[in-house]
C-alpha positions, -999 to +999 in steps of 0.1 A: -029-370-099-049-334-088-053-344-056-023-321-041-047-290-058-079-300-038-067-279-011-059-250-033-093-253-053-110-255-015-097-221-007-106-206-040-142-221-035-143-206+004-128-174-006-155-169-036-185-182-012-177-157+010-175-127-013-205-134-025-219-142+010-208-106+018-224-089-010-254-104-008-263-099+030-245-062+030-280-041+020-298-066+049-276-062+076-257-028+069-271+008+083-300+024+066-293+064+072-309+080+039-309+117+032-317+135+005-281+140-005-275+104-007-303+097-027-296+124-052-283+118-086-244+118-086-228+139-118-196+157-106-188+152-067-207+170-039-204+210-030-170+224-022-163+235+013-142+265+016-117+249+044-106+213+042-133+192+068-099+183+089-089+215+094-079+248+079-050+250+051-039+227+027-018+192+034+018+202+039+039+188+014+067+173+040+042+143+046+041+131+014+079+135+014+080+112+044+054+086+029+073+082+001+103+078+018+088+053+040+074+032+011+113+035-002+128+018+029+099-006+031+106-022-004+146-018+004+138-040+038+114-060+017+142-067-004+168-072+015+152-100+036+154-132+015+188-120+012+193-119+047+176-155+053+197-174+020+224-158+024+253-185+025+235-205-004+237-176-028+270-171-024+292-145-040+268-133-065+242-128-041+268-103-021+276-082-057+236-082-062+230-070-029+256-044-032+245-032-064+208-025-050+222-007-017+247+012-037+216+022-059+192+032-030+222+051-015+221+071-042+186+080-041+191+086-004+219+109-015+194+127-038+166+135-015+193+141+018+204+172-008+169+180-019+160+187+015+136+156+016+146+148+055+140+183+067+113+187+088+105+226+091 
Protein backbone atom coordinates (compact mmCIF):
# COMPACT_ATOMS: atom_id res chain seq x y z
CA UNK A 1 0.00 0.00 0.00
CA UNK A 2 3.22 2.77 0.56
CA UNK A 3 5.00 1.52 -1.99
CA UNK A 4 4.11 4.48 -4.59
CA UNK A 5 6.00 6.77 -1.51
CA UNK A 6 9.28 4.70 -1.54
CA UNK A 7 10.52 6.93 -4.20
CA UNK A 8 9.50 10.11 -2.47
CA UNK A 9 10.95 8.81 1.01
CA UNK A 10 14.35 7.92 -1.20
CA UNK A 11 14.71 11.49 -2.23
CA UNK A 12 14.07 12.78 1.24
CA UNK A 13 16.81 10.28 2.53
CA UNK A 14 19.40 11.38 -0.45
CA UNK A 15 18.55 14.96 -0.03
CA UNK A 16 19.23 14.74 3.98
CA UNK A 17 22.49 12.52 3.38
CA UNK A 18 23.87 14.98 1.44
CA UNK A 19 23.29 17.97 3.59
CA UNK A 20 24.75 16.46 6.08
CA UNK A 21 27.60 15.07 3.86
CA UNK A 22 28.15 18.82 3.03
CA UNK A 23 28.41 20.08 6.47
CA UNK A 24 30.41 17.66 7.71
CA UNK A 25 33.37 17.70 5.12
CA UNK A 26 33.02 21.79 4.55
CA UNK A 27 35.80 22.71 7.58
CA UNK A 28 38.14 19.56 5.78
CA UNK A 29 38.03 20.52 2.40
CA UNK A 30 37.12 24.35 2.38
CA UNK A 31 39.98 27.25 2.38
CA UNK A 32 41.82 28.01 5.58
CA UNK A 33 42.77 31.98 5.18
CA UNK A 34 42.70 33.15 9.07
CA UNK A 35 43.40 36.73 10.05
CA UNK A 36 43.01 38.37 12.96
CA UNK A 37 39.84 39.96 11.92
CA UNK A 38 38.22 36.72 11.35
CA UNK A 39 39.12 35.37 14.44
CA UNK A 40 37.93 38.27 16.49
CA UNK A 41 34.91 38.30 18.51
CA UNK A 42 31.82 39.60 16.42
CA UNK A 43 29.46 42.18 18.47
CA UNK A 44 28.16 44.86 16.05
CA UNK A 45 29.53 44.33 12.24
CA UNK A 46 33.04 45.33 11.12
CA UNK A 47 34.42 49.21 10.74
CA UNK A 48 32.67 51.54 8.49
CA UNK A 49 34.35 52.53 5.29
CA UNK A 50 33.71 56.09 4.22
CA UNK A 51 32.80 55.14 0.41
CA UNK A 52 30.75 52.03 -0.46
CA UNK A 53 33.71 49.11 -1.44
CA UNK A 54 31.96 49.18 -5.20
CA UNK A 55 32.38 52.46 -5.74
CA UNK A 56 31.76 55.97 -4.62
CA UNK A 57 28.00 57.24 -3.77
CA UNK A 58 25.13 55.52 -2.62
CA UNK A 59 22.85 52.84 -4.81
CA UNK A 60 20.54 54.90 -7.00
CA UNK A 61 17.13 54.40 -6.26
CA UNK A 62 15.94 53.68 -10.07
CA UNK A 63 17.35 50.02 -9.60
CA UNK A 64 15.38 49.00 -7.07
CA UNK A 65 12.42 50.57 -9.04
CA UNK A 66 13.43 48.29 -11.90
CA UNK A 67 13.83 45.09 -9.52
CA UNK A 68 10.69 45.44 -8.34
CA UNK A 69 9.17 45.92 -11.34
CA UNK A 70 10.85 42.95 -12.70
CA UNK A 71 9.64 40.69 -9.79
CA UNK A 72 6.04 42.28 -10.70
CA UNK A 73 6.11 40.96 -14.37
CA UNK A 74 7.71 37.75 -13.24
CA UNK A 75 4.75 36.61 -10.92
CA UNK A 76 2.22 38.27 -13.72
CA UNK A 77 4.04 35.65 -16.31
CA UNK A 78 4.20 33.14 -13.51
CA UNK A 79 0.69 33.48 -13.42
CA UNK A 80 -0.51 33.71 -16.40
CA UNK A 81 1.11 30.43 -17.71
CA UNK A 82 -1.15 27.61 -16.47
CA UNK A 83 -3.67 29.81 -17.88
CA UNK A 84 -2.08 29.82 -21.02
CA UNK A 85 -1.51 25.91 -21.04
CA UNK A 86 -5.43 24.95 -19.64
CA UNK A 87 -6.94 27.24 -21.24
CA UNK A 88 -9.94 25.59 -23.26
CA UNK A 89 -10.70 23.30 -20.08
CA UNK A 90 -11.27 26.29 -17.80
CA UNK A 91 -13.57 27.78 -19.86
CA UNK A 92 -15.39 30.95 -19.38
CA UNK A 93 -14.53 31.50 -15.89
CA UNK A 94 -11.00 31.01 -16.46
CA UNK A 95 -11.17 34.15 -19.19
CA UNK A 96 -13.14 36.60 -16.34
CA UNK A 97 -10.36 35.34 -13.76
CA UNK A 98 -7.67 36.06 -16.10
CA UNK A 99 -9.15 39.42 -16.90
CA UNK A 100 -9.72 40.37 -13.52
CA UNK A 101 -5.80 39.78 -12.61
CA UNK A 102 -4.54 41.80 -15.90
CA UNK A 103 -7.08 44.43 -15.33
CA UNK A 104 -5.57 44.57 -11.70
CA UNK A 105 -1.81 44.64 -12.66
CA UNK A 106 -2.73 47.22 -15.34
CA UNK A 107 -3.59 49.29 -12.75
CA UNK A 108 -0.52 49.01 -10.90
CA UNK A 109 1.26 49.59 -14.16
CA UNK A 110 -0.85 52.64 -14.45
CA UNK A 111 0.41 53.73 -10.94
CA UNK A 112 4.05 53.43 -11.28
CA UNK A 113 4.00 54.72 -15.42
CA UNK A 114 2.55 58.08 -13.40
CA UNK A 115 4.88 57.84 -10.55
CA UNK A 116 7.71 58.04 -12.83
CA UNK A 117 8.79 54.34 -12.01
CA UNK A 118 9.85 53.69 -15.86
CA UNK A 119 12.03 56.74 -16.16
CA UNK A 120 15.38 56.08 -16.35
CA UNK A 121 17.34 59.59 -15.71
Amino acid sequence: MLDPYIPLVLMFALAFGFAVFSVAIAPLVGPRRYNRAKLDAYECGIEPSPQPVGGGGRMPVAYYLTAMMFILFDIEMVFLFPYAVSADALGLYGVVAVILFIVTFGFADLYVWRRGGFDWE
